[in-house]
C-alpha positions in Angstrom: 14.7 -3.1 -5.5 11.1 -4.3 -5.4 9.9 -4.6 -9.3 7.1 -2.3 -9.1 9.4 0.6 -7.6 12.0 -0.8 -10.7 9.3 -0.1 -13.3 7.9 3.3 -11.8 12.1 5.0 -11.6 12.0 4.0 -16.1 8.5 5.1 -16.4 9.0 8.6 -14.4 11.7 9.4 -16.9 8.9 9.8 -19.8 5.4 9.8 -17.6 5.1 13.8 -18.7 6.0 13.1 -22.2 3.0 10.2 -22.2 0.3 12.5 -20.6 0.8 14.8 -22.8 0.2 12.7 -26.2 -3.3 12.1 -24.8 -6.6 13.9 -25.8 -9.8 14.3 -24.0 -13.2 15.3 -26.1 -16.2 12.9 -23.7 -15.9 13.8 -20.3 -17.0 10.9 -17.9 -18.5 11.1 -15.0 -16.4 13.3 -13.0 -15.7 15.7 -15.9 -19.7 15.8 -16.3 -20.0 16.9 -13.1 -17.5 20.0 -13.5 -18.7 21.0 -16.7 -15.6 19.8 -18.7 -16.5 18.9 -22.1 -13.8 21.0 -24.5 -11.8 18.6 -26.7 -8.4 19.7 -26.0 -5.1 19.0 -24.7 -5.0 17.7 -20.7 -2.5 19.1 -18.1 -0.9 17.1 -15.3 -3.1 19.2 -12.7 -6.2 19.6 -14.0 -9.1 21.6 -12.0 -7.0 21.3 -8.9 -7.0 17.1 -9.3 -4.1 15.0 -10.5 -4.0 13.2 -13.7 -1.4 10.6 -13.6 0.5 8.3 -16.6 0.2 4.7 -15.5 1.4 2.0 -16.8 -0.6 -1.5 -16.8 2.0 -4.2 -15.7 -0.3 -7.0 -14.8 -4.1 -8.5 -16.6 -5.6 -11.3 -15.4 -9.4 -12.5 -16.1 -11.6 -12.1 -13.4 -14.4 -14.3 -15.3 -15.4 -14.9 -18.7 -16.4 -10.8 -18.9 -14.3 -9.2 -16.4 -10.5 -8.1 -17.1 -8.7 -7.1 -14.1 -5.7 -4.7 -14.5 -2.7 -3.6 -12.5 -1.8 -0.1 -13.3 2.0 1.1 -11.9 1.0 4.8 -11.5 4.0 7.5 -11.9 2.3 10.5 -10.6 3.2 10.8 -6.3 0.9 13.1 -5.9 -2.0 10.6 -6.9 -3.5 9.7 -3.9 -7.1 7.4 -3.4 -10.0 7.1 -0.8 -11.6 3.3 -0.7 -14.6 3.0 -2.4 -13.5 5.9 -5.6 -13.2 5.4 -8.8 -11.1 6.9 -11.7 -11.9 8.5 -14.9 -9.6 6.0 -17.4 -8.3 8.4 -20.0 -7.3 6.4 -23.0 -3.9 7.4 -26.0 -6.5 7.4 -29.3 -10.3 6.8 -27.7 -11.8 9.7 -27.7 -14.9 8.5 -24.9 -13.4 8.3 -21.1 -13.8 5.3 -18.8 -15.2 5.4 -15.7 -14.4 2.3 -13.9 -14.1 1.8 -9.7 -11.0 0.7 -8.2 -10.9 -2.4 -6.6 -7.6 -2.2 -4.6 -6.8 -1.1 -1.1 -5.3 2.4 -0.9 -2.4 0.7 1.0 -1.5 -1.0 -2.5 -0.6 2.3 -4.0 1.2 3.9 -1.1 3.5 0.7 -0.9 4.2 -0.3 -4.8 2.5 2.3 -6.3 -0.2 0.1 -8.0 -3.8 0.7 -8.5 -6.0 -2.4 -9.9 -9.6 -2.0 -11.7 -11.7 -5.2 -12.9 -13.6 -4.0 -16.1 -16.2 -6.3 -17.4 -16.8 -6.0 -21.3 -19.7 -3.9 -22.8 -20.0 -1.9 -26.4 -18.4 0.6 -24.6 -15.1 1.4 -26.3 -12.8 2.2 -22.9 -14.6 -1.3 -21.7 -13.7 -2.7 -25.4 -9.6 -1.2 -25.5 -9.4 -2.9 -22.4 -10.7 -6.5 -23.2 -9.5 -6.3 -27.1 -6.4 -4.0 -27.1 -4.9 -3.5 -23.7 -1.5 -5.6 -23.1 1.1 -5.6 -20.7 2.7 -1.9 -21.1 0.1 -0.4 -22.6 -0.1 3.3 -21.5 -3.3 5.6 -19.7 -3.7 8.3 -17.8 -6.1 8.3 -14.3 -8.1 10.7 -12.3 -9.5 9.8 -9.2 -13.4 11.1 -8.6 -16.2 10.4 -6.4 -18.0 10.7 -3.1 -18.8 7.1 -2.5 -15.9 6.2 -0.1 -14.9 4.8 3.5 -11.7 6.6 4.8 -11.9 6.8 9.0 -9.0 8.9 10.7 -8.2 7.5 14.0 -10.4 9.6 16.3 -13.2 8.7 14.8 -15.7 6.9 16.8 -15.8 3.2 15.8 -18.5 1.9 13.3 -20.0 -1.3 11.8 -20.3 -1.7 7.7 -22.8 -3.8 5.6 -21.4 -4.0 2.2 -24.7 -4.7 -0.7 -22.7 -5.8 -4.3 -24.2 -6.7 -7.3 -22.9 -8.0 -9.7 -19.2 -6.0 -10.6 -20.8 -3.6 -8.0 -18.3 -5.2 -6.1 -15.4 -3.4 -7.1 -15.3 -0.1 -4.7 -16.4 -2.8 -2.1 -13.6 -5.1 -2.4 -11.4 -2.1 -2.0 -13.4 -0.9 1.3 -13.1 -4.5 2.9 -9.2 -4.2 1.7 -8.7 -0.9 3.8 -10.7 -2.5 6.2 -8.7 -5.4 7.0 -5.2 -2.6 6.8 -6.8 -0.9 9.6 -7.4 -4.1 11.6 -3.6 -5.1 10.9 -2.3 -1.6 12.4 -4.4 -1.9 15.1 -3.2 -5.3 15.7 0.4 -3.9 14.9 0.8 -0.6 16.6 -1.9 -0.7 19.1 -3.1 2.2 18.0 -5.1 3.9 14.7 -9.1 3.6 13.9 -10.9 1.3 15.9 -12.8 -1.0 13.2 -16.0 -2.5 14.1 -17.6 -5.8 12.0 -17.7 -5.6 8.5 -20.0 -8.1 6.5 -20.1 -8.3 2.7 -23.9 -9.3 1.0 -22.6 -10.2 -2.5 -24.9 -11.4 -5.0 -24.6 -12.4 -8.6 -25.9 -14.5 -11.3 -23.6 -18.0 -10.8 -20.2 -18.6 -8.8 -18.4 -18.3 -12.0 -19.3 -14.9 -11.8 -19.3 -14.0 -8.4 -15.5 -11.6 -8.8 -12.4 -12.0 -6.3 -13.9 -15.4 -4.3 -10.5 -15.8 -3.0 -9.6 -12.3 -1.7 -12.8 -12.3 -0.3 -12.6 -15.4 1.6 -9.2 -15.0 2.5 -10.2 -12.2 4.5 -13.2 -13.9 6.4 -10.3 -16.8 7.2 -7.8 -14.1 8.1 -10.0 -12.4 10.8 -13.1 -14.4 12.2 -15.9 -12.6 13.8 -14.7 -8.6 12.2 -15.3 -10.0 8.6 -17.7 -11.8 7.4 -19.6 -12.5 4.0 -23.2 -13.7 2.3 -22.3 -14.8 -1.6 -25.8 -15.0 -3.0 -26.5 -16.9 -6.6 -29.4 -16.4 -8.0 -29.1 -18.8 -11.7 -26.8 -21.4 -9.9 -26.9 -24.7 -12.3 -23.5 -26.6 -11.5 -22.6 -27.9 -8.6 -21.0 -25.4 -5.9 -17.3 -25.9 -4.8 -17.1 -27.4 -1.0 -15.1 -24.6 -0.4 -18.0 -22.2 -0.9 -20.8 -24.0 0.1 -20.5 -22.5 3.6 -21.1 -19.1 2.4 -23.6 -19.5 -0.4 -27.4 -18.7 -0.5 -29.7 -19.7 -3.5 -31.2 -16.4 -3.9 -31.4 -13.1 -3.8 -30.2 -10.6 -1.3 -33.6 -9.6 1.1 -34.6 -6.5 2.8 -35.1 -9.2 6.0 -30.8 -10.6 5.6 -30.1 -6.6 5.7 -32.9 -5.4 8.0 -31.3 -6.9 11.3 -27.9 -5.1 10.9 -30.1 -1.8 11.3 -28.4 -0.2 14.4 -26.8 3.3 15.0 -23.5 2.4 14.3 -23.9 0.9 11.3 -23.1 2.0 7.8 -24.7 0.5 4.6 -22.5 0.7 1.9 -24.3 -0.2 -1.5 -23.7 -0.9 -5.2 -25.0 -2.3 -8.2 -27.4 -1.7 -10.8 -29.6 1.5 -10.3 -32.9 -1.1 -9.7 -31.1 -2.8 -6.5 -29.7 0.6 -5.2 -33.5 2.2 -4.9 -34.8 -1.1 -3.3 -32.6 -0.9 -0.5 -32.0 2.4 -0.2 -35.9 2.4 0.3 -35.9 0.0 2.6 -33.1 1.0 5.3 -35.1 4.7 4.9 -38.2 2.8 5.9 -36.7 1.6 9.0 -36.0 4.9 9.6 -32.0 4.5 9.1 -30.9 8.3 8.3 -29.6 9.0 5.2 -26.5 10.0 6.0 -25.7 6.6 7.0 -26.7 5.2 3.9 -23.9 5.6 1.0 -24.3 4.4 -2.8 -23.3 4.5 -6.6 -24.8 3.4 -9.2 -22.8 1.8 -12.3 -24.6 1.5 -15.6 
């Protein structure tokens, strides 16, 4: 029996038990948006959306700030679109996290894991989670947002650019994740969504904190010419790994590097700090790109 599925059977025999224990009084973002800011007592289904126990089973430092997290979720019903996030409910903190998920959706319907990289701030789910958070420790999730890529297989095949700043990366890693699942089952089966290119403009302040290096150049390695990616540093001092030297630009990310992807069947996928959002979000709009093409969040 694989040891996620292990876990999950002993943590379904008290999941209810654990949701239960665990109060809500600051809604996060989702809960904002519905209105929900009672302090009381939450319900497995709440508002017509799952709230699951999980269980982290897995931490690991993503860099110096960043904590990244593998959460064995109980709930079956829980389900996930690439590119959402989750509200991060918290036993004893009465403020709710809002942090994206950086996993594929495939993760969760195989071993029933869901992973989120949180970097630190004064926030206190950001501070439980880089202070108090150990293997075991026991949450509760709700998946929210619009900000997704989920094709079904009639759809008419598309191209993505991917814009990340900074640990705007996280719903982006998980997009470029489902992408490469649907690449394998078309490979596989011969049949499913028919993925076009995908290329991933990532930028951040040093290599040391540009997040998930190897996933993301695993998948470049693993299919040539469908993914590709630009790392971007913009306050690089030490030397840069020969491994990564191929894919790095001193600099930011510019309107000109996103401008010649501008084509009808192309998606720009884009997150980061609020600032970076507007200025390319302005300037896809300026080359007339429509704006139902254009798809962002903004993480504060």
């Amino acid at each position: 029996m694989p040891e996620a599925i292990h876990l999950l059977t002993a943590f379904d025999q008290n999941a209810k038990v654990d949701l239960e224990g665990i109060m809500f009084s600051t809604p996060s973002k989702a809960a904002r948006t519905k209105g929900l800011g009672k302090e009381g007592r939450m319900d497995e289904w709440m508002d017509g959306e799952v709230v699951s126990p999980a269980r982290v089973c897995g931490t690991s430092n993503e860099s110096t700030k960043v904590k990244r997290l593998r959460l064995l979720v109980a709930n079956k019903d829980f389900t996930f679109k690439a590119g959402q996030w989750v509200d991060f409910f918290i036993p004893g903190v009465s403020k709710v996290g809002g942090f994206s998920i950086c996993s594929s959706p495939s993760l969760l319907e195989q071993e029933r894991i869901v992973e989120l990289a949180v970097k630190y701030t004064d926030h206190p789910p950001a501070q439980w989670v880089h202070t108090q958070c150990t293997l075991d420790s026991e949450v509760a999730l709700r998946v929210g947002g619009e900000f997704f890529f989920d094709p079904q297989p009639a759809d008419s095949p598309v191209n993505l650019i991917l814009i990340a700043g900074g640990v705007g990366v996280n719903p982006l890693l998980s997009i470029l994740l489902h992408v490469a699942d649907l690449h394998r089952h078309r490979e596989c089966k011969g049949s499913g969504y028919e993925m076009g290119s995908v290329k991933l403009y990532y930028s951040a302040k040093d290599t040391n904190e540009l997040l998930f290096k190897k996933n993301i150049l695993n998948l470049t390695n693993e299919f040539p010419g469908k993914i590709a990616c630009s790392l971007h540093v913009t306050q690089q001092s030490a030397q840069i790994s020969e491994d990564l030297q191929p894919y790095i630009t001193r600099g930011r990310i510019s309107a000109k590097d996103i401008g010649k992807h501008v084509a009808e069947d192309t998606r720009f996928y884009i997150c980061g700090p609020p600032p970076m959002i507007e200025h390319f979000s302005k300037q896809l709009e300026n080359r007339h790109v429509p704006k139902e093409h254009i798809h962002f969040e903004k993480w504060w």
